[in-house]
N, C-alpha and C positions, 0 to 999 in steps of 0.2 A: 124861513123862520120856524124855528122848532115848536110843535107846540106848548110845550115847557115854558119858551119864555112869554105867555099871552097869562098865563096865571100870575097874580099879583102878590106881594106881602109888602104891605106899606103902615104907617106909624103914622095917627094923626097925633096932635100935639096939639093940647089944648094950655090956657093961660092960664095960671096961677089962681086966679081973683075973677070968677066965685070959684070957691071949691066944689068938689063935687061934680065937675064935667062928664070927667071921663066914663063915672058910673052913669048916668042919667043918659046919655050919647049911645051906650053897653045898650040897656034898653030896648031906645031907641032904634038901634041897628042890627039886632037881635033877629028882627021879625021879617027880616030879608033873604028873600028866596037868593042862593048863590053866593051868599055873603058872609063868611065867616068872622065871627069879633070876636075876642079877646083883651081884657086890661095888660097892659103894659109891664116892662117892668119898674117903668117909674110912675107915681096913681096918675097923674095930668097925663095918659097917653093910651091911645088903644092902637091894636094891631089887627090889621084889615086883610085879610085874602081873599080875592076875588078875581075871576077871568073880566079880560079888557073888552070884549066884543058886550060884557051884558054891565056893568059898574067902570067907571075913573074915581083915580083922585077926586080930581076938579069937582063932579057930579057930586060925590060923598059930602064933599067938603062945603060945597055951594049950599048943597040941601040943611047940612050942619049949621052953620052961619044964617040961612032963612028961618031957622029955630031958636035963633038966640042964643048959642053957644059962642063961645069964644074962642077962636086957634089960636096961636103961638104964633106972635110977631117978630120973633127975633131975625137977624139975617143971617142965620143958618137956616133955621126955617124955613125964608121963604125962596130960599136958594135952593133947598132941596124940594121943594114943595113946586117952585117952577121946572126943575127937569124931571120933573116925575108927569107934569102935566104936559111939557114941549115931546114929553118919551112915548107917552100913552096915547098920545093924539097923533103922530108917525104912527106907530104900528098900528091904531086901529085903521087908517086911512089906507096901511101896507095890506092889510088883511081883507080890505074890500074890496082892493083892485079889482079888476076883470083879468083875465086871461087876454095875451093879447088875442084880437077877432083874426085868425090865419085864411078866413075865404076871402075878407074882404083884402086882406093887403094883396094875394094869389090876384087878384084882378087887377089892380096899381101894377104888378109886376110886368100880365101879360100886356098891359096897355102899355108899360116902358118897351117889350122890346120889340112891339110892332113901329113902333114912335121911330120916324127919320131920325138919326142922330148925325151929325157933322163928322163921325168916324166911318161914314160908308161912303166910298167913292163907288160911282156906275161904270166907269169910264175902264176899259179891256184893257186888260194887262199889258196888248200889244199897244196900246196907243201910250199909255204912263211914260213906256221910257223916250217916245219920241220928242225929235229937237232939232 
């Protein structure tokens, strides 16, 4: 994963009724370390850049809504607003991985090939072909 793509620019969408969201939310989200905001170019909407290991969606948005703000219900909305959070929640989880552990597997390996396997016969070559 490139680090280009862990930086975000996403578009909340707030609802019509009250007016005035999207400046009040501006504010709001202003005073966040790593977070850049932006009004929209239509006024119900702000434009969000931020890295996924320290901000989501989800989070912005959840914290949004515990304030009384209003998103945008439509099913566009919430169609883009679900793969943006199924997107963000893969790559932060791709980003934490571990490294696979390469001492421990080296010991599984050397324990396989001292392991009897059913592909070693004992028995001398001279005796195999006798009948």
């Amino acid at each position: 994963m490139r680090p280009c793509d862990l930086e975000k620019i996403r578009e909340i969408v707030f609802h019509d009724v009250p007016a005035g969201q999207a400046e009040r939310a501006l504010i709001l989200l202003e005073g966040l370390d790593g977070l850049v905001v932006t009004v929209g170019p239509q006024g119900n909407c702000l434009l969000v850049r931020y890295h996924i290991c320290e901000y989501t969606l989800e989070s912005l948005e959840m914290a949004l809504a515990s304030q009384g703000f209003h998103l945008d219900n439509s099913l566009l909305s919430k169609l883009r607003r679900a793969l943006a959070y199924f997107s963000e929640s893969v790559q932060r989880r791709n980003v934490a991985a571990d490294e696979p552990d390469i001492k421990s597997q080296q010991a599984f390996i050397n324990v396989y090939e001292r392991h009897l396997h059913g592909d070693r016969d004992d028995t001398p070559e001279e005796w195999r072909g006798y009948k």
